[in-house]
N, C-alpha and C positions, 0 to 999 in steps of 0.2 A: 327451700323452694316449696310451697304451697303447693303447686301442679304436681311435683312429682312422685306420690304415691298414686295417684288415680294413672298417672300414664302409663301403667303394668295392664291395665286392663286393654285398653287401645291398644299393647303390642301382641298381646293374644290377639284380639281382632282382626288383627291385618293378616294371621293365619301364619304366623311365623312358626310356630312351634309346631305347625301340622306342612310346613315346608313348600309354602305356598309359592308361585313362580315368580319371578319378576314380570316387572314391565316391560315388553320389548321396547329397544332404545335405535332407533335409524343408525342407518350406517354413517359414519363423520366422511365429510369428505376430505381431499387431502389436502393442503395450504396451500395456496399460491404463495409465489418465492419474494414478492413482497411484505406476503404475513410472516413466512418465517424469518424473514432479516429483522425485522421489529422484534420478534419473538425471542431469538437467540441474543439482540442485542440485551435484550430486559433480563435473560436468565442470566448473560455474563455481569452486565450492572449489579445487578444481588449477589452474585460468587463475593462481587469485590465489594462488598456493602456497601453501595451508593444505591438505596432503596429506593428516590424520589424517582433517578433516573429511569429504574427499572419500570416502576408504574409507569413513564412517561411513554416511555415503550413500548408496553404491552399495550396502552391506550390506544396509541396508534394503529397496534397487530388488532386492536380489537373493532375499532372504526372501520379499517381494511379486510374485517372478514367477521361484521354483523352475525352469521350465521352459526358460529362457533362458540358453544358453550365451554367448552375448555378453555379457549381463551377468555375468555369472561372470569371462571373461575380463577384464574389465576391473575388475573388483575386486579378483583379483588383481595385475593392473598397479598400482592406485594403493595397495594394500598392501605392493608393494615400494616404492615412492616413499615413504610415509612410514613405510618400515624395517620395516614388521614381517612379515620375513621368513619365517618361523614357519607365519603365516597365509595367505598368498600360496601358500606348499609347500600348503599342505591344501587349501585351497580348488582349486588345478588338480589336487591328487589328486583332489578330490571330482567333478571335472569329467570328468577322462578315464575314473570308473569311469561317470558319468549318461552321457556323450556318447563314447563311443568310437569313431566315426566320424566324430565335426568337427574339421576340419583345423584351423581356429584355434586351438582346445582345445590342442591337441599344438603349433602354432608359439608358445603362449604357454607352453607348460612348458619348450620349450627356452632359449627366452630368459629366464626363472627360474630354471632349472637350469644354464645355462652356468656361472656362476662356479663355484659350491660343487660340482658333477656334472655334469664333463663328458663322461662315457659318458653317463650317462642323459638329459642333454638331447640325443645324439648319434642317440639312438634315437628322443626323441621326432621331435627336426626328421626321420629319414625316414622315420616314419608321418605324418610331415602331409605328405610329400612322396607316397606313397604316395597318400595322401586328397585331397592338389590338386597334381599335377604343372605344371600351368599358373602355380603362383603360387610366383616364384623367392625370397621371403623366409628361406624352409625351405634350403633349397642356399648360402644365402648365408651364414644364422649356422651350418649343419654347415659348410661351407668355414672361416669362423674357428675352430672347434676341432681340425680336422684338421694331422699335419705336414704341409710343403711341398710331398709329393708328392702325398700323398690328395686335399691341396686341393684341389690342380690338377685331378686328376682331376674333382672333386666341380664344378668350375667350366667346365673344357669339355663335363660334363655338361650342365650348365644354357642354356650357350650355344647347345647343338648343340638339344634341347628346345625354348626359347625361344630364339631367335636376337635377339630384339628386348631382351633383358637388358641397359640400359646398364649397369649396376653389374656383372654378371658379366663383360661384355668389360672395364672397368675395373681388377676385380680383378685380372685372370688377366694383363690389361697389365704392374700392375705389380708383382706377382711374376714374369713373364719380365724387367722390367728389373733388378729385385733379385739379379738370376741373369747378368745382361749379354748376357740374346739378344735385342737392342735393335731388329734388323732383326721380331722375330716382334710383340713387344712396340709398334710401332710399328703393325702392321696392324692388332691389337686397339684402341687408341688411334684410330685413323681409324674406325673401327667405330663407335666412343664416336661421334666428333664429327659423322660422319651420320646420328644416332640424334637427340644431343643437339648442335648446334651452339656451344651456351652454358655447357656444360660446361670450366667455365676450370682446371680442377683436371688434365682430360683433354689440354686444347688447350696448358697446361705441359708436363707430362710429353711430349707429343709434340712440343714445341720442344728441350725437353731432349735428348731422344732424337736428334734430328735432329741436334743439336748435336758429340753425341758420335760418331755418326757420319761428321764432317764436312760436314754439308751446314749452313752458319751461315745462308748466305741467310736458307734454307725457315726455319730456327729462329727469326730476326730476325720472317719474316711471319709464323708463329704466334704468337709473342710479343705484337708489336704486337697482331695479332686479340684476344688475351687482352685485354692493359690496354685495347681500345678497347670490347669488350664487359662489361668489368668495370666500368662506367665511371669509368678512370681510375686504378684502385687505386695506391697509393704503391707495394705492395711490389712491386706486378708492373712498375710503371716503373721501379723500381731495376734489377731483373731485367732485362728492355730496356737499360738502358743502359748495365748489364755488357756486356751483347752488341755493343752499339754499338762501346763501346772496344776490344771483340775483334776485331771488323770495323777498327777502325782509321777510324772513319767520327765524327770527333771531331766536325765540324759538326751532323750528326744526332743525335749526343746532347744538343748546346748547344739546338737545336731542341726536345728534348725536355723537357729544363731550363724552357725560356721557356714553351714548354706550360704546364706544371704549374703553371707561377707564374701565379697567378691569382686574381684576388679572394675566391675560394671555398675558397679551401686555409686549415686550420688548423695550428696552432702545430706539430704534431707533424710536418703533409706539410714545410713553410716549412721545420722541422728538416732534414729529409732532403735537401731543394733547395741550403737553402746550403752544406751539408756538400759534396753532390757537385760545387758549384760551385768549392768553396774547392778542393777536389781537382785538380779543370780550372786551376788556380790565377787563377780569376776571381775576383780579391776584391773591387772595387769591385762585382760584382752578387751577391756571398755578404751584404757589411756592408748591402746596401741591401735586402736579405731578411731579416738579423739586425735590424732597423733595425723592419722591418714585424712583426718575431713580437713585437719586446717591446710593440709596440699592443696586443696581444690576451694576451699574458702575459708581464710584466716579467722574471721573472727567466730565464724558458726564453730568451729574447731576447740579455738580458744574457751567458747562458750562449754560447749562438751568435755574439755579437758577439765576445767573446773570443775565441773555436775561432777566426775571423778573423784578429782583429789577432797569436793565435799565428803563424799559418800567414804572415805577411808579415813575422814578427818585430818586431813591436812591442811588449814586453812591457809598457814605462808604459801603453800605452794599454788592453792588457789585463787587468792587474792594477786601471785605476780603471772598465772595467767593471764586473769580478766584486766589487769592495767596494760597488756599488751592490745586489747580493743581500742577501736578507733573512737574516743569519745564523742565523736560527731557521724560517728555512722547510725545505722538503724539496730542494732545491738545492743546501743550503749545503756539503755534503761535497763537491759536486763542484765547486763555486767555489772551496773548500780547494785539493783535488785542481789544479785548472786554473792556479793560481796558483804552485803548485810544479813545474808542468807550464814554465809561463814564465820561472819560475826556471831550471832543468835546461837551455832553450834558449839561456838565454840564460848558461849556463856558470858560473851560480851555483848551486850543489848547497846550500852549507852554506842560503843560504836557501829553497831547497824545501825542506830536512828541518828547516826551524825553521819553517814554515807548517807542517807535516803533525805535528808533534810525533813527531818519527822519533826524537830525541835521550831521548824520555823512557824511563821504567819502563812496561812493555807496553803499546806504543806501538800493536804489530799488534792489538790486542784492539780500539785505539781507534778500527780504519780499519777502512773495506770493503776489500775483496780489490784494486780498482782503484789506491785510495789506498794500502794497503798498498806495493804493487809501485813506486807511484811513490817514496814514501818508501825504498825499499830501491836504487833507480835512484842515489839520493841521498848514499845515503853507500856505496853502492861506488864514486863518482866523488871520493869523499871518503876512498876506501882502506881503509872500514871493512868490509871483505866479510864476518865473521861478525858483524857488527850486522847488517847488509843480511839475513842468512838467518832471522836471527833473529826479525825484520820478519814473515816469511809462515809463521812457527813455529804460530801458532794456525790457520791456516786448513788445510781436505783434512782433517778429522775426519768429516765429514758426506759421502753422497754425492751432495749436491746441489751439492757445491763443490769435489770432488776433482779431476774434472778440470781445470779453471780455476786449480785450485792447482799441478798439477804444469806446468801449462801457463807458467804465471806463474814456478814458480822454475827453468824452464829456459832462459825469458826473462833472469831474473837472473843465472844462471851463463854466457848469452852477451855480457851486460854485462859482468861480470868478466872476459871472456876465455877463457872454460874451457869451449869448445868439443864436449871429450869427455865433461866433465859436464854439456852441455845435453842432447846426443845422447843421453847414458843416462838421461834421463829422458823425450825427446820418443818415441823408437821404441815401447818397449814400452806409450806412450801411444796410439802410432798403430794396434800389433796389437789394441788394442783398442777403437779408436775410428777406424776408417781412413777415417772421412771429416771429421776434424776438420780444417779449411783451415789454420789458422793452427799447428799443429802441423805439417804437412804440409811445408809453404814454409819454417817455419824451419828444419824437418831437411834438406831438399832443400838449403838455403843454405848452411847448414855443411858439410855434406858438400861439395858444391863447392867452399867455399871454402878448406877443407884439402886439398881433391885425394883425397879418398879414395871409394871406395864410386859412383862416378859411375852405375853401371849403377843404383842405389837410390836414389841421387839423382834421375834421371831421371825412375824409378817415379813418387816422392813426388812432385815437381813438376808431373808431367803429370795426375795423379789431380786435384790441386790446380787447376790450368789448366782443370778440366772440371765441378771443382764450383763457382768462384770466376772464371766468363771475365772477359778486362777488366779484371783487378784489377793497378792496374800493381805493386804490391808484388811479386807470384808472376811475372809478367813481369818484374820486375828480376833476380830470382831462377832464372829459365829463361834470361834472357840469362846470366847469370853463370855457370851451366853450362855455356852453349854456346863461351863464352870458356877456360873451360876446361878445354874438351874440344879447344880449337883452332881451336875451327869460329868466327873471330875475322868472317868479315861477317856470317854469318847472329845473332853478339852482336849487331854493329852494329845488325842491322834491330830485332830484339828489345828493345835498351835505347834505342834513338830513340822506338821509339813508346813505351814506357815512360815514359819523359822528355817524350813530348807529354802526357801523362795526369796527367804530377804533374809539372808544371814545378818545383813548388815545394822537389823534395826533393834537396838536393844528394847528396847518394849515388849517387841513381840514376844522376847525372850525373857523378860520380866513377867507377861503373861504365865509362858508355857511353864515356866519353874513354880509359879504358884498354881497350876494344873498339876506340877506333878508334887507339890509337898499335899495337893487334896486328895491326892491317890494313894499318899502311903508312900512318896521314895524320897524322905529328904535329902539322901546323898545326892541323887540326882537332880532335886532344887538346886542347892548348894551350887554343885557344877555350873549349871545354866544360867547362877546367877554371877560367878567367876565369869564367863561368857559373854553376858551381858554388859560386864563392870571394863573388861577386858578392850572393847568399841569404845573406851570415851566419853560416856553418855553426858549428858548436859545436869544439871547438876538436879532440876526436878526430873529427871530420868534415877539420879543415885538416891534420893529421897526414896521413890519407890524402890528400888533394890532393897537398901537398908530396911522397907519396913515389911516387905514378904520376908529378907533375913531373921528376924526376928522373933517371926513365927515359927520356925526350923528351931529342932531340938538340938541342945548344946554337943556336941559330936562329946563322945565319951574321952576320960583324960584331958579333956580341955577346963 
């Protein structure tokens, strides 16, 4: 917006920040009982969303009592709710010429003008700012129109004014975090949480904060505060026990785990539980959670009993779950999906891409972007690499899915092997999306793993590490940096706890064994890689075993 760096000046003007008085505003008189029947009729029409109604309503309470600028106000509001835009514009024109001294008059023009006029509602919110300095709604929708510095301004106004703003300390938090001055952004956030204790949006962000400053402890107790005041929240317990694994405090997340599970939790939380149990490679108490979701819905159940019996390598037993879904229910793609998924591990491609129909004439038209990628997995393992591209050819038209697309066929060019062609599609993904995780970790991991660009490597994985703690993927991935960079104990420490977090994944364990034949313990390569070999691995999983084996000196007598 054009206007709104110079509109910091005009808000000093008005004498706000020297705590200038309002406008006295007449006393409202009280309705007559035919305004408020019109009145309450239009507020019950909105409860029950019949919005047209409502306006018709208020129209009425408004013709019947001319003199009231609330009701005005509020026929405009429900005139923008059921769209008719037009008249909401006239009716607050007709308002601010009858009442140009009521601050509401002017706080509801701005909020009808922001979209379509953002000078002119820039003006109105600071004459109602003018008209009620006391009341921060005005400072809060001018701070949304304004660029990043006016904002700012516009919002340690309001603070220094009102001090008791939680939403203005909130703001202004976090735009100092979006900027990375996380020490100032942190005070403002404390502010919030003396104001409002229960403010779990605040009491995040200031775990975050804390997080990235190093201090995980404080992060972990605000955290917890969070999920215990929220009561419970799934997403805020996942978040919790990202941190936990960061902390390396694996019992306290198991803790966490058992928590949740609880006769009260539905199919969705029960999802989330056994997922991160399978991860802890707890499977006996992931199948007995898969076991309890499909009580309450068969096929989500079905679906999580599979994710299971993957993750321990039992494909038969997986595949005669997922044939118990409904193949015409809303499941059945990713039971497709999950079936070629156990194919792939279990080192038959041609039949994942004969589940997913990869083989046919547009084939990627027939899948979601998920299924797609897996089909494509399928026949690059099958040699077929431009089938495989071919596969994600329809998807990245729309930009609801572009990322995800380019995401996915950089995935696939690392499956191929074509390292250079993952990188030239994952980077210029990242200058534009630099908080994408899973972009991140992959670049960061290539990069390592060719040896090149270490310093960018570094960048990528440590960004990653701060939006994604605990996630031992990005930790396999930081060890594997640190491996080789040389820094061959501190891989060590890195890909152990790594390897406590996903026992399940022999990689990461092919990783740590070759951290620890760089440190000097081949015995203990050796082991790690019996471990490794021990899971099953897919057969370019045993490739790498065999060629860290290699390296490891011939055991004596042998």
């Amino acid at each position: 917006m054009s206007a709104a760096r110079p509109l910091v000046v005009p808000l000093l003007a008005l004498g706000v920040a020297a705590c200038s008085h309002p406008v006295p505003v007449a006393p409202i008189t009280p309705l007559p009982r035919e305004v408020y029947a019109h009145y309450l009729e239009g507020k019950l029409s909105a409860y029950e969303g019949d919005f047209d109604a409502a306006a018709d309503a208020l129209a009425a309470a408004a013709a019947a009592a001319p003199d009231q600028p609330m009701v005005a106000v509020e026929l405009a509001r429900l005139q923008m709710k059921a769209k008719r835009t037009a008249e909401a514009v006239a009716t607050l024109a007709r308002a601010r010429q009858r009442w140009p001294g009521h601050p509401q008059v002017w706080l509801a023009s701005g909020d009808l003008l922001a979209a379509g006029d953002p000078a002119e509602a820039s003006r109105a919110y600071l004459r109602a700012i003018q008209l009620s300095p006391d009341d921060e709604r005005a400072y809060l929708g001018l701070a949304k129109l304004q660029r990043a510095d006016a904002a700012e301004a516009t919002l340690r106004i309001l603070i220094a004014h009102i001090p008791a703003s939680i939403d203005g300390h909130y703001r202004l938090a976090v735009r100092l975090a979006m900027r990375g001055e996380l020490a100032s952004s942190t005070h403002e956030l404390r502010a919030v949480l003396e104001r409002d204790p229960d403010h779990i949006d605040a009491r995040l962000d200031l775990a975050r904060a804390l997080r990235r400053q190093g201090h995980l402890e404080q992060a972990i107790v605000e955290t917890r505060s969070a999920f215990d005041r929220s009561g419970q929240a799934i997403d805020i317990a996942e978040e919790l026990f990202g941190l936990l694994c960061e902390a390396d405090d694996r019992g306290a997340a198991i803790d966490l785990l058992t928590l949740l599970d609880d006769d009260h939790s539905d199919a969705d939380a029960l999802a989330v539980i056994a997922r991160l149990d399978r991860g802890l490679g707890r499977i006996a108490e992931a199948r007995a959670i898969a076991e309890r979701m499909a009580m309450i819905d068969h096929d989500a159940g079905a679906i999580a009993l599979a994710e299971v019996h993957i993750a321990a390598g039992n494909r038969a037993a997986a595949t005669a779950a997922l044939t118990a879904i409904d193949p015409d229910g809303k499941l059945a793609a990713d039971a497709r999906r999950l079936t070629a998924v156990a194919a792939l591990a279990a080192d038959d491609p041609a039949a994942a891409a004969a589940v997913l129909g990869a083989s046919g004439p547009g084939a990627g038209a027939r899948l979601d972007l998920d299924g797609a990628l897996i089909a494509a997995f399928a026949l690059v393992d099958l040699g077929r690499v431009d089938a495989a591209r071919a596969i994600l050819a329809p998807f990245g038209a729309g930009a609801d899915d572009r990322d995800a697309t380019v995401l996915a066929r950089a995935r696939l060019a690392d499956r191929a092997g074509d390292a250079a062609g993952a990188l030239a599609l994952l980077e210029p993904l990242i200058r534009a999306r630099p908080d994408l995780v899973a972009a991140l970790n992959l670049a960061g991991f290539l990069l390592a793993d060719t040896r090149q660009r270490l310093g960018d490597a570094e960048r990528y994985l440590r960004h990653a590490r701060e939006l994604a703690p605990g996630d031992p993927t990005i930790l396999d991935s930081w060890g594997w940096l640190l491996l080789r960079r040389g820094a061959s104990r501190d891989a060590v420490r890195a890909l152990d706890r790594a390897s406590r977090f996903a026992p399940l994944d022999p990689e990461i364990l092919v990783h740590l064994a070759a951290a620890w034949a760089a440190d000097g313990a081949p015995r203990t390569a050796a082991r790690t890689l019996d471990r490794a070999a021990a899971l099953a691995p897919t057969r370019r999983v045993q490739r790498r075993i065999a060629a860290v084996r290699q390296t490891l000196p011939v055991p004596a007598g042998q």
